[in-house]
C-alpha positions, 0 to 999 in steps of 0.5 A: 534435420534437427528440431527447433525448441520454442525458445529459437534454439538460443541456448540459455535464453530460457534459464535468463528470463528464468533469472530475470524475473526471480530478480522482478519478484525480489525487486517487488517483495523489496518494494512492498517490505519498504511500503509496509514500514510507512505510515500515512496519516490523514485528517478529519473534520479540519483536523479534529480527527488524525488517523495513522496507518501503515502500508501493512494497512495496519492502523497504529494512531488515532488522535481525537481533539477535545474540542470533536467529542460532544458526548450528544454527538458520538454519531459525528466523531464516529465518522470523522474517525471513519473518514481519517481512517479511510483516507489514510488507507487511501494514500496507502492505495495510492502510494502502492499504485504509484509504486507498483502500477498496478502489478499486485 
């Protein structure tokens, strides 16, 4: 009697999912390409500070309004600088676990 191979001796079932997952990866590294070109913006102390990220997590931006800078107070524009930026980082951690459900 002849030897059944693990796959249910269904010829080619193997090579498909080979070929099916090969698909899975280039879809993921296509969606990962198309997040790492946005950018995300958040906004700090009532918008005094904006901070811009890209989905690369790639900081490009960061607006400071006249009216936040207190040359006594550089401790204050030091966290609104922090917050913008954190918050834009999140919306890209958002965006990447809507995208990907957590698969990366």
């Amino acid at each position: 009697m002849a030897k059944r191979s693990n796959f249910g001796g269904i010829p080619g079932s193997y090579a498909n999912m080979m070929k099916q997952a090969q698909r899975m990866q280039a879809q993921l590294q296509q969606s990962k390409a198309q997040l790492e070109q946005q950018s995300f913006t958040a906004a700090a102390g009532g918008g005094a500070v904006k901070a811009t990220v890209t989905g690369a997590r790639k900081l490009t931006s960061v607006e400071i309004a006249k009216e936040a800078v207190d040359p006594d107070d550089v401790e204050t524009l030091q966290e609104l600088v922090m917050a913008a930026v954190n918050e834009a980082l999140g919306q890209v951690d958002a965006a990447e676990e809507q995208l990907f459900g957590g698969m990366m």
